[in-house]
C-alpha positions in Angstrom: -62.2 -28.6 -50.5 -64.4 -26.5 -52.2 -65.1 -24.0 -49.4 -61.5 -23.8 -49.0 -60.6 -23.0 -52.6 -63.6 -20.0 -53.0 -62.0 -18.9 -49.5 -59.1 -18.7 -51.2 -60.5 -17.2 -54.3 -61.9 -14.6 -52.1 -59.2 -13.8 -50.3 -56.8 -13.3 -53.6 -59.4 -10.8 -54.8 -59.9 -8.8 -51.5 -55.9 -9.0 -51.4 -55.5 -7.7 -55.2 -58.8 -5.0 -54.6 -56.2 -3.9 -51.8 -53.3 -4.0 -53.7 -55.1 -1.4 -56.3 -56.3 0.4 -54.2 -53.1 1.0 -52.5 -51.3 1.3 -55.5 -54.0 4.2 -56.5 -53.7 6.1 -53.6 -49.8 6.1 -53.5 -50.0 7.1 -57.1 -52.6 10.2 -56.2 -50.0 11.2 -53.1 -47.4 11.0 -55.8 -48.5 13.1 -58.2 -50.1 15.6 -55.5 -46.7 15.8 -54.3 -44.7 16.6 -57.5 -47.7 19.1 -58.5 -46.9 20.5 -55.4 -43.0 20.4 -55.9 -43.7 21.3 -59.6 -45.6 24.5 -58.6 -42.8 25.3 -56.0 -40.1 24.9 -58.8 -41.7 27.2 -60.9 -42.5 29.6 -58.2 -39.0 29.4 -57.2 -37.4 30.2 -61.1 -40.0 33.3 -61.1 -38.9 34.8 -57.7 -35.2 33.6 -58.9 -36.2 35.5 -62.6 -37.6 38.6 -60.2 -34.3 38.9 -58.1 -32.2 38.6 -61.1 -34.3 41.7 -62.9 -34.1 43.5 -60.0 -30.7 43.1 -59.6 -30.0 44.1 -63.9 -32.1 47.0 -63.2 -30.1 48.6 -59.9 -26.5 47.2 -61.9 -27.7 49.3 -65.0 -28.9 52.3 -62.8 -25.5 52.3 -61.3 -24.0 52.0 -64.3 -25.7 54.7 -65.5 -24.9 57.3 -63.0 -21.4 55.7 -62.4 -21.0 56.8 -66.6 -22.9 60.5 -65.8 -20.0 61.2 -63.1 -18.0 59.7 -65.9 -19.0 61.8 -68.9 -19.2 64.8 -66.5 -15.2 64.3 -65.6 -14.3 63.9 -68.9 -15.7 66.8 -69.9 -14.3 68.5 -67.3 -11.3 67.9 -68.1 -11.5 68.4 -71.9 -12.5 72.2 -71.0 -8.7 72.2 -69.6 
C-alpha cells in the first residue's frame, strides 16, 4: 500500500514536472512567434510608411510641374 501510494506520488510529480515544462516551452514558442510576428508588423507599417512617402513625394512632384505648365499657360495667355 505504501509502495503504491509513493508510486503514485511519483508519478503525479513527474506528470506536473511535465506539465511545466510543457507549458514553458509552448509559452517560449509563443512569444518567439509574436516577437516574430511583432517585428514583421512593424517592418510591414515602415515599408507601408516608405511606399506612402514615396508615393506623396512623386504626387507633389507632379503636382508641381503639372502647376509650372499651369502658371506658364496662364501667363500666356494674360500676355494676350
Amino acid at each position: 500500500m505504501k509502495a503504491c501510494i509513493e508510486r503514485v506520488q511519483g508519478d503525479s510529480k513527474t506528470c506536473i514536472a511535465r506539465i511545466q515544462t510543457a507549458s514553458k516551452t509552448c509559452n517560449a514558442r509563443i512569444q518567439a512567434v509574436s516577437k516574430i510576428y511583432y517585428a514583421r508588423i512593424q517592418g510591414d507599417s515602415k515599408t507601408c510608411n516608405a511606399h506612402i512617402q514615396v508615393a506623396s513625394k512623386t504626387c507633389n512632384a507632379h503636382i508641381q510641374v503639372a502647376s509650372k505648365i499651369c502658371n506658364a499657360h496662364i501667363e500666356a495667355d494674360s500676355k494676350c
